[in-house]
N, C-alpha and C positions, 0 to 999 in steps of 0.2 A: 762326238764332235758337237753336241749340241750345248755344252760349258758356256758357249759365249753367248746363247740368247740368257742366259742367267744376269749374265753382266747388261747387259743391252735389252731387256725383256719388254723396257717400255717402249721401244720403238716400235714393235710389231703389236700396237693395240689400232693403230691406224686401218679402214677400209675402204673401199671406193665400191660403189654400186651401180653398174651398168645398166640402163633401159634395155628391156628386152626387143626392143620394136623390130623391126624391121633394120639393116643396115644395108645404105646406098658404099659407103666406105668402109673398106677392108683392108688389114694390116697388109694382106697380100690377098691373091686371088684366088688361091683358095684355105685362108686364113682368116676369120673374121673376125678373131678377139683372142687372147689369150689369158687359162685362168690358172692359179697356184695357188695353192695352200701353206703356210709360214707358221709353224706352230698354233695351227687350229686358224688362225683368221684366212679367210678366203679373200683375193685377190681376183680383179679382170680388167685385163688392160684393151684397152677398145682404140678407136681413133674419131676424135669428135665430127659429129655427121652432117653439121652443116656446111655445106659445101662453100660458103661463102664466108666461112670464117676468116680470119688474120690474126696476126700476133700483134698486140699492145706491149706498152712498157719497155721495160731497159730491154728485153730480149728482138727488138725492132733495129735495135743501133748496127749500125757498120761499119764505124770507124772510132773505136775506141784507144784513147793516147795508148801508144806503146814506146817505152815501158810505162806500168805495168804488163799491161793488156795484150800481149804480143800472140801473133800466129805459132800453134804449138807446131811439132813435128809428128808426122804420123809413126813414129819410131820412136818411142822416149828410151828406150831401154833395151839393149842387146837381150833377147829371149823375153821378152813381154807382149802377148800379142796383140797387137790392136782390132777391136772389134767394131761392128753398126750395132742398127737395131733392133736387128733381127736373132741375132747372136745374143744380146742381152736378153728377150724374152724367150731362150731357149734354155740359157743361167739361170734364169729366175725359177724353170717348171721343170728342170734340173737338178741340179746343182744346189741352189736355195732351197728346194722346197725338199729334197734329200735330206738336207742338214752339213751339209760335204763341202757348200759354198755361201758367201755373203757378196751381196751385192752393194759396194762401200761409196758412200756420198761424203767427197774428203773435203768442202767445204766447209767457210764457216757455219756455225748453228744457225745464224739469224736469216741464211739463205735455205739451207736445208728443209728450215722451220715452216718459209712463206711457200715451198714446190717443190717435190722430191719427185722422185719415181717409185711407184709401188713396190713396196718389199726392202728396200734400201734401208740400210743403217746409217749414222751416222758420225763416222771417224776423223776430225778435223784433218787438214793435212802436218798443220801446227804440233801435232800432239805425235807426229809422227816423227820429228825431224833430233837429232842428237842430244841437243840442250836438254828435250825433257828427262826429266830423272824417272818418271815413269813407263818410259816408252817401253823397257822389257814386261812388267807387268802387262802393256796392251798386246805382247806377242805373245806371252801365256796364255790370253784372253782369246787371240786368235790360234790357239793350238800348238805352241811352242811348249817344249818344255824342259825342265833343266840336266844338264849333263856336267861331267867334271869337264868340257872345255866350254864351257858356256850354254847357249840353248839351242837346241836341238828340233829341228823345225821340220822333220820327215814325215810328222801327220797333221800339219798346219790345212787350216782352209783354203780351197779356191778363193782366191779375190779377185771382184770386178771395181775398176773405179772409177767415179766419174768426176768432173764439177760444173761451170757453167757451158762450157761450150769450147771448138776450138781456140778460142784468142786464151783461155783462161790456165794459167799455170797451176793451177792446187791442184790436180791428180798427179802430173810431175812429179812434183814436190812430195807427193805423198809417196809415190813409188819409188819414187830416190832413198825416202826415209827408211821405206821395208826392205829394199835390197842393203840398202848402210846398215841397218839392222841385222841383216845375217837372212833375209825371206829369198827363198829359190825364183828365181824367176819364171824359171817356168807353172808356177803357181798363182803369177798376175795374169792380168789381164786389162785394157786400157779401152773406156769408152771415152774414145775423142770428141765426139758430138755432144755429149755433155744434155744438160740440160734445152740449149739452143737448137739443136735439131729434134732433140724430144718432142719439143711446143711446136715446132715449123711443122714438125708432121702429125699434132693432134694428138698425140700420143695420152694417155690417162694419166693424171699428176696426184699425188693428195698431198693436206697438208698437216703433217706431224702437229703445229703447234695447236691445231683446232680438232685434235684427234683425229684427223679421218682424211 
């Protein structure tokens, strides 16, 4: 299963580096950080420890026009389970760090690029959807592979998926493509919080276009 970090190998050159110090905040109580390993680079996802932090930036808004921008459904998909936070750093030291799962960031690149979540790849949800003429190659990539009635997807990867937050449709849209695609549902996975509850709760970001 590990075929696809071949294809996507540059993503996982990214690291983030945790101060050892002392921490007042903890991912839970008795969880203080979580670390995995991704084809050799180490990973620790912490939560930032000043207590008096806040969110800046577009991720502050509250009322963005919809349409686009609409309140997703906690259900995108008959058999896709929707997960928090907790659920994804348990994927990530898992699943990801097994080689068995990918934790998929279906935004666009230019968002992907400025804040990702540790360990995440990144699979547009565009690249997913029927038009592309390559979209079978990206499920070979993800573990599909071919039979006389088309492809055959019984050792495909776990996926988790995200994008900015609940208002934001690209993980939908992404998972709509993989089920249109012929991918088992019980093999998604939907992180509705997205990036937006990521930041609200301090969560460790890096950013792929700055290596690290």
């Amino acid at each position: 299963m590990l075929r696809f970090s071949a294809v996507f190998s540059a993503i996982f050159i990214f690291t983030q580096t945790i101060s050892a110090q002392a921490q007042t905040v903890s991912i839970t109580q008795d969880l203080p950080q979580v670390s995995f390993s991704i084809n050799g680079q180490n990973f620790t996802v912490a939560r930032i420890q000043d207590t008096e932090n806040q969110l800046t930036g577009d991720f502050t808004k509250t009322s963005r026009a919809c349409p686009p921008f609409c309140i997703q459904p906690m259900t995108v998909a008959p058999g896709v389970d929707t997960v928090g936070e907790l659920e994804v750093l348990d994927f990530l030291q898992t699943r990801v760090s097994s080689g068995t799962g990918l934790l998929i960031d279906s935004r666009v690149p230019d968002f992907y690029n400025n804040g990702a979540i540790p360990g995440a790849v990144n699979v547009p949800f565009n690249a997913l959807e029927s038009d592309n003429p390559y979209r079978d190659d990206i499920m070979r990539a993800l573990g599909a592979t071919d039979s006389g009635d088309g492809l055959d997807f019984s050792n495909v990867y776990d996926l988790m998926l995200y994008c900015n937050g609940p208002w934001c449709g690209q993980s939908k849209r992404a998972i709509d493509g993989l089920l249109d695609a012929g991918y088992p549902a019980d093999r998604l996975f939907y992180y509705r919080g997205g990036m937006q509850n990521w930041l609200l709760l301090g969560l460790t970001t890096v950013t792929p276009a700055n290596g690290g």
